[in-house]
C-alpha positions in Angstrom: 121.1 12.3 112.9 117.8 13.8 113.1 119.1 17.4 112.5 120.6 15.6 109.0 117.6 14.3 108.0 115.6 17.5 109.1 118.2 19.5 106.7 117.9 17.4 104.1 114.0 17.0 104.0 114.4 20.9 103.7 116.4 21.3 101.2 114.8 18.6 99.3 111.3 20.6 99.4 112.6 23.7 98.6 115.0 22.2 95.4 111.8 20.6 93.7 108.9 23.0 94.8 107.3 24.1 91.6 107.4 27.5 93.2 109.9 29.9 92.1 112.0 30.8 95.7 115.1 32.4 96.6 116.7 34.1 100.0 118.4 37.5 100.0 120.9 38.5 102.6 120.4 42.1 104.5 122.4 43.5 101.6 120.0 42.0 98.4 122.7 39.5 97.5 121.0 36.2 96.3 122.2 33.4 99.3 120.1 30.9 97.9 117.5 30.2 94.8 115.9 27.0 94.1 116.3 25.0 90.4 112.5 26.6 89.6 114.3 29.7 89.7 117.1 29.1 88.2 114.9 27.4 85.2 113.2 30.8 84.7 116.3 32.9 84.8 118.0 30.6 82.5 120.9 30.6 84.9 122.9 27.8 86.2 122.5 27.0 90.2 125.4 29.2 91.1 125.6 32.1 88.8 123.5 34.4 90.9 125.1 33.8 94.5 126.3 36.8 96.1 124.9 39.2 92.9 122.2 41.8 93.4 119.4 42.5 91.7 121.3 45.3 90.0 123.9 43.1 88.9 121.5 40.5 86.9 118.2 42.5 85.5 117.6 45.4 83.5 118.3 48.7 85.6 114.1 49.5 85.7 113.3 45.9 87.1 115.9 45.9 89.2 115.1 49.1 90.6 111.2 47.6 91.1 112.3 44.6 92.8 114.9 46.6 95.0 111.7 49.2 96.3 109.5 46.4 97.3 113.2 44.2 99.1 113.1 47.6 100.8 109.4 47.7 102.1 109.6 44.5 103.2 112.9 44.7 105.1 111.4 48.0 106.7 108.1 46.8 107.8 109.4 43.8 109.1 106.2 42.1 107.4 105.5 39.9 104.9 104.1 41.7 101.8 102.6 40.8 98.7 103.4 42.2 94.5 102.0 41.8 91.4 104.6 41.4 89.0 105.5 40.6 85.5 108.9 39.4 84.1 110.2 37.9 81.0 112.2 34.3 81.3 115.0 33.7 79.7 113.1 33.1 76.8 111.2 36.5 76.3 108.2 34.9 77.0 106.5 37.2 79.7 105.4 35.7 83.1 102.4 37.4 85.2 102.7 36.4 89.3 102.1 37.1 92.9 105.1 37.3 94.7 105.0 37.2 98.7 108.1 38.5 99.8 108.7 37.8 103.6 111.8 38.1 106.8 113.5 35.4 109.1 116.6 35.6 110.8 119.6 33.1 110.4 121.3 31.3 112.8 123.5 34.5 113.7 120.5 37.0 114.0 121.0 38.3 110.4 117.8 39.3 108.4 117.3 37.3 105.2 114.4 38.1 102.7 112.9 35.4 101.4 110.2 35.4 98.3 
């Protein structure tokens, strides 16, 4: 029961952070992205699973955010970028983005950001 409630005050944090987060698997397919993110995107809280960055942005910011996924995974560290991105509404966002890795229950590298 306490592993439950453990899970679910986890996911509960990371659903309403105002923080924009999402988890990439070893391959830069989206596992996971919370409804801030979604928001942004102006995606529903499933359309992104298992895509790649190439698959969902414009080939030059894709390529960006693919280069720093790459540093990060290669350094094993956690790294900070200062980017810029439109939402889904053109309007054009200015942030820090700390992109860092953990390891799933099987050993697997995730990126997380």
């Amino acid at each position: 029961m306490q592993l439950e409630a453990s899970q679910h005050l986890l996911k509960q944090f990371m659903e309403h952070s105002p923080s924009t987060t999402f988890v990439k698997d070893d391959c830069g397919r989206y596992v996971f992205y919370n409804a801030n993110f979604a928001k942004f995107a102006g995606i529903d809280r499933t359309e992104w699973l298992g895509r790649s960055d190439d698959e969902v942005f414009p080939k030059e910011i894709a390529a960006k955010y693919k280069d720093q996924d790459l540093r990060v995974m290669g350094t094993d560290q956690t790294l900070e970028f200062l980017d810029e991105a439109r939402d889904f509404e053109g309007v054009l966002h200015r942030f820090r983005s700390i992109k860092f890795i953990y390891k799933d229950v099987g050993g697997r590298k995730l990126l997380a950001g």
